[in-house]
C-alpha positions as CSV (number, residue, x, y, z in Angstrom):
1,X,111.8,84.8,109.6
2,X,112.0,87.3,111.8
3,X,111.6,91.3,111.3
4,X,115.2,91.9,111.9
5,X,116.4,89.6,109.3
6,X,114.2,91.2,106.9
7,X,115.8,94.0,107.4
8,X,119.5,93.1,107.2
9,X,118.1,91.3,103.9
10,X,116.5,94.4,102.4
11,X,119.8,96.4,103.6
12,X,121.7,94.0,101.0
13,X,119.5,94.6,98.0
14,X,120.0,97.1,95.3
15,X,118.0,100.3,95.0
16,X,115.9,98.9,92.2
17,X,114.6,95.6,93.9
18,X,114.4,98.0,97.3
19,X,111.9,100.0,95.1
20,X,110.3,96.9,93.9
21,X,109.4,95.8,97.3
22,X,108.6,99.3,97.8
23,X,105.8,99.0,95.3
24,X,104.9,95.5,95.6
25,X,104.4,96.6,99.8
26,X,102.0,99.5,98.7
27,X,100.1,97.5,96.7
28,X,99.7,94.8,99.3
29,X,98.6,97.7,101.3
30,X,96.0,98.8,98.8
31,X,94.6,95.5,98.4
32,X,93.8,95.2,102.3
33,X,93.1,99.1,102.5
34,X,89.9,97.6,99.6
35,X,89.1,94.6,101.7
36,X,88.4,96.4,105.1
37,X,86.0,99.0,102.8
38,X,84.2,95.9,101.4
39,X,83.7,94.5,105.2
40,X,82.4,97.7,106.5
41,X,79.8,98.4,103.8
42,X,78.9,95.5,103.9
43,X,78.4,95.1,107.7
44,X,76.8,98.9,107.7
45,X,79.8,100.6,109.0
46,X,79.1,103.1,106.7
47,X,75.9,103.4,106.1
48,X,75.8,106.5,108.6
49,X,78.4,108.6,106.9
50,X,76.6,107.9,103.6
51,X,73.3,109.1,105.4
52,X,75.3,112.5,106.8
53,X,76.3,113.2,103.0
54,X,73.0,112.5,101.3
55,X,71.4,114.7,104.4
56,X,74.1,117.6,103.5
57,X,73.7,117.3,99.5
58,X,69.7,117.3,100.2
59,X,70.7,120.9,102.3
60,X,72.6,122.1,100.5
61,X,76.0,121.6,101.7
62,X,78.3,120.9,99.4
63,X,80.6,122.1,96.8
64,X,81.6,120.9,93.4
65,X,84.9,119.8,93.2
């Protein structure tokens, strides 16, 4: 199936299974979003931005939220 007949199919669909697509999207989106965090800690993506925070809490730099 092709994007456009997505589309034209979501054109035909009432506003409350439009928003549960909606939701149903975003939380496919989430899920991903999670994934791609697990893969970069775990191949030390971000080990240096964890380094740059530790380094600014141990200065000093930082406020409380």
């Amino acid at each position: 199936m092709s994007v456009e007949e997505i589309e034209k199919a979501i054109k035909k669909l009432s506003a409350r299974d439009r928003a549960r697509i909606r939701v149903w999207l975003e939380e496919v989106d989430e899920k991903e979003w999670d994934r791609q965090i697990e893969r970069d800690a775990k191949t030390g993506k971000l080990d240096k931005f964890a380094q740059k925070a530790l380094e600014d809490v141990r200065a000093g730099r930082f406020r409380k939220l």
